[in-house]
C-alpha positions in Angstrom: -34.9 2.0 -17.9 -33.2 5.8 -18.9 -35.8 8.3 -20.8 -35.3 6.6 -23.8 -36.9 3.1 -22.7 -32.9 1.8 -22.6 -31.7 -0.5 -20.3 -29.6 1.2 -17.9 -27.1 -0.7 -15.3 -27.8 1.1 -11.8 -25.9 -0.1 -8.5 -28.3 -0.8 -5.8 -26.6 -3.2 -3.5 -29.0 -5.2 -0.8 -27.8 -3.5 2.5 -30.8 -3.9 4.6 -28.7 -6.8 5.7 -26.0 -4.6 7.8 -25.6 -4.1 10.8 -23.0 -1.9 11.6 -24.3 1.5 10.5 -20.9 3.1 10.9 -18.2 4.2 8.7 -15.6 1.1 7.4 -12.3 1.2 6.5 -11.8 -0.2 2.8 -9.2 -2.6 1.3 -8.5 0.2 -1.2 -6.9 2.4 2.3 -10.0 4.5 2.2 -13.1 5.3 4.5 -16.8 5.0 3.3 -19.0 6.7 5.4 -20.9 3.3 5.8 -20.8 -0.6 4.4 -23.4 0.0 1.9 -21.1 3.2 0.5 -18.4 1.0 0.0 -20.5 -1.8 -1.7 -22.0 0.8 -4.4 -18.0 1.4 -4.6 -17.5 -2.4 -5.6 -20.3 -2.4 -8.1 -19.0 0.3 -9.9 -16.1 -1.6 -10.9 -13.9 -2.3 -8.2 -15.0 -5.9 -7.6 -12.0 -7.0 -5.5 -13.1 -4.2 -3.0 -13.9 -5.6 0.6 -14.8 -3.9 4.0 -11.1 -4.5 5.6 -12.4 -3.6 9.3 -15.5 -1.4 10.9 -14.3 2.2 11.8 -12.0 5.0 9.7 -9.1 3.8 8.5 -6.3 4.2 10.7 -2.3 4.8 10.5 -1.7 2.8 13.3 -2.8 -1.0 14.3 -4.2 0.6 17.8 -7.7 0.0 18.1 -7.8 -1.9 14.7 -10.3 -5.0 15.4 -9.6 -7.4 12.2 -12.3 -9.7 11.6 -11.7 -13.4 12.3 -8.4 -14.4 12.2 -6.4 -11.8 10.5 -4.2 -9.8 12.1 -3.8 -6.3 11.4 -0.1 -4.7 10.0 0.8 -1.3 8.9 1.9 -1.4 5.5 4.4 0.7 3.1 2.1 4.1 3.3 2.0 3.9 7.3 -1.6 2.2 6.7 -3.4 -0.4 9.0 -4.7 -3.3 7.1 -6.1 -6.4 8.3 -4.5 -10.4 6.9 -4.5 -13.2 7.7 -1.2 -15.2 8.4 -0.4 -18.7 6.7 1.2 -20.6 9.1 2.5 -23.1 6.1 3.4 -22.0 2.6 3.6 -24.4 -0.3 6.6 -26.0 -1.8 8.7 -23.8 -3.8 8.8 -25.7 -7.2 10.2 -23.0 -9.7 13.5 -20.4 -9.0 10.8 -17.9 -10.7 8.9 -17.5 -7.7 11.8 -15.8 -5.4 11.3 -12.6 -4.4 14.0 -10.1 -3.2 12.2 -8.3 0.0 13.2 -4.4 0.9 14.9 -5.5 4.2 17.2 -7.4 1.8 16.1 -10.8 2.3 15.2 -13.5 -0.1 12.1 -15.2 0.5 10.9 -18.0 -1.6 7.5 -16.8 -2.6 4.9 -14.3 -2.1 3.6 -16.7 0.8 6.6 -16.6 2.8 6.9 -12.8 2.2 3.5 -12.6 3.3 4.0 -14.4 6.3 6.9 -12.7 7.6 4.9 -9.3 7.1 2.0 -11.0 9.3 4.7 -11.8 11.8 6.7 -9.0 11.6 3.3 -7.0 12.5 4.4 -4.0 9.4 4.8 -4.5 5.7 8.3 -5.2 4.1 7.6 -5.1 0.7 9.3 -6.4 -2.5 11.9 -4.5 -3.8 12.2 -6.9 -7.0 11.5 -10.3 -8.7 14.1 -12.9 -7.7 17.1 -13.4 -5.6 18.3 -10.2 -3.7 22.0 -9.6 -5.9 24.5 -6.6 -4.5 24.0 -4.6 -7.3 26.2 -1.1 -7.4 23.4 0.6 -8.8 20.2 0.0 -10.8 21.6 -0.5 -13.9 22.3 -3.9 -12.6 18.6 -4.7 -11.6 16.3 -5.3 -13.9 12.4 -4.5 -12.8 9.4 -6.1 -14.2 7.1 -4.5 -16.7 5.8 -1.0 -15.9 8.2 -0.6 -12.5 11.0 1.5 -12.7 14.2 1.1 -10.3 15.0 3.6 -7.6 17.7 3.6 -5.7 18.2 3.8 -2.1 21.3 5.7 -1.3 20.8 5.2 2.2 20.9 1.5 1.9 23.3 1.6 -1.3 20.2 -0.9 -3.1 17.6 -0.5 -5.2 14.1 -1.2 -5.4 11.4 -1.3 -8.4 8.7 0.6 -7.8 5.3 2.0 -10.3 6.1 5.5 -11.7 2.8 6.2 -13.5 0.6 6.8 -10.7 -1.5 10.0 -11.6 -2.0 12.7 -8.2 -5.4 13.6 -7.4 -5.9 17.3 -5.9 -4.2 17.5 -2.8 -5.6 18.9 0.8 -3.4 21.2 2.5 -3.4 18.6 5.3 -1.8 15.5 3.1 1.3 17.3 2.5 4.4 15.2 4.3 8.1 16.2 4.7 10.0 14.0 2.6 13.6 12.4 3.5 15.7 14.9 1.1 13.9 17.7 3.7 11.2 18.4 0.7 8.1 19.6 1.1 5.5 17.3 -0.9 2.0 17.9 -1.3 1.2 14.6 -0.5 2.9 11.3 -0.9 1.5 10.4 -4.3 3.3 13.7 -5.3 6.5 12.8 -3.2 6.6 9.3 -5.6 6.3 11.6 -8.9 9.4 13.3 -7.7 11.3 10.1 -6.6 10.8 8.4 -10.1 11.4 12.1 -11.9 15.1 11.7 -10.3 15.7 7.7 -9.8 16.0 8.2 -5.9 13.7 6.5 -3.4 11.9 9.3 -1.4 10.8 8.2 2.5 8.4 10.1 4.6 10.0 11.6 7.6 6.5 12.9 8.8 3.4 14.6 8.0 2.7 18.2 7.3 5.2 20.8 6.4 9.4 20.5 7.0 9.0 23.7 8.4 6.3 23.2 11.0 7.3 22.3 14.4 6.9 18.2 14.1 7.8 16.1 17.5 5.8 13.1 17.1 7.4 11.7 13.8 5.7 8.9 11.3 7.7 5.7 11.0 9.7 5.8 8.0 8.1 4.2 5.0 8.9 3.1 1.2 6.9 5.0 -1.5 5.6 1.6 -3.0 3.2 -1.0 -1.8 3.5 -4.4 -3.0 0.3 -6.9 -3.0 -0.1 -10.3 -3.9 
């Protein structure tokens, strides 16, 4: 109850339950300092929010302990998450469900897409709904509500991707060199620019383009698809 004598809604998980009194690694891509941080997080409306693995989250699979059987993958935004890898996919039964991966590969659902990521051991992301076509630039592919397409000159294909992401403040120590030799103040800010032009944008590495950088990121996409 508030001052007034109102029922009030106040998150106050059970956590005496817990064992690891560390900090976890979310399946949002960010740390809370311990399990019972992140389930306060869940109750405050983010109810598909789970405890991915025990630690900080990490940029690399190295040291990543996925619970059970799930095996851990670094997705889109050079992240490690933790899945778990269906050895059989259902049936396809509709052309509808064929999706047109980023390596350029059609697979037949999000199953199979998800299962070649697990196997793969890093994410490949969908570039758009349906069969992969050679399109000569995105006029020819259409993207699903709320996506726009951005195209790859590298590759010479396109890929849909969310343009209304809104930045948070960045830290100086977000900022990433960008593939058009950019400095962004941090990757959410390097997607504003790609969809602001049309081109895809890949991180080359972190920090500065100016600062003396040897031990280079992997390149990633700006988008990250889940299922």
């Amino acid at each position: 109850m508030n001052r007034r004598s109102k029922p009030r809604c106040v998150c106050a998980p059970d956590c005496s339950n817990i064992t690891w009194k560390g900090p976890v690694c979310g399946s949002d891509g960010k740390t809370y300092k311990d399990e019972c941080a992140l389930l306060k997080a869940k109750c405050k409306g983010y109810p598909d929010l789970d405890v991915q693995y025990q630690g900080r989250c990490k940029k690399t699979c190295r040291d990543v302990l996925c619970p059970g059987s799930s095996t851990c993958v670094v997705d889109q935004t050079n992240n490690a998450y933790c899945v778990t890898c269906n050895r059989i996919c259902p049936e396809v039964t509709s052309p509808e469900q064929y999706l047109c991966g980023n390596d350029g590969i059609v697979y037949a659902s999000a199953c199979h897409l998800r299962r070649a990521t697990c196997l793969l051991g890093r994410s490949i992301g969908v570039a758009y709904e349906g069969k992969c076509i050679k399109a000569k630039s995105c006029e020819d592919i259409q993207c699903s509500s709320g996506k726009k397409c951005l195209w790859d000159a590298r590759m010479s294909r396109g890929r849909c991707s969310l343009c209304d992401e809104i930045c948070p403040e960045s830290r100086t120590e977000e900022a990433v060199c960008a593939s058009d030799n950019t400095t962004y103040p941090s990757e959410c800010a390097m997607k504003q620019a790609a969809c602001s032009m049309g081109g895809l944008l890949e991180v080359k590495h972190s920090g500065s383009c100016n600062s003396a950088v040897s031990a280079t990121r992997s390149s990633h996409s700006m988008s990250l698809c889940r299922f």
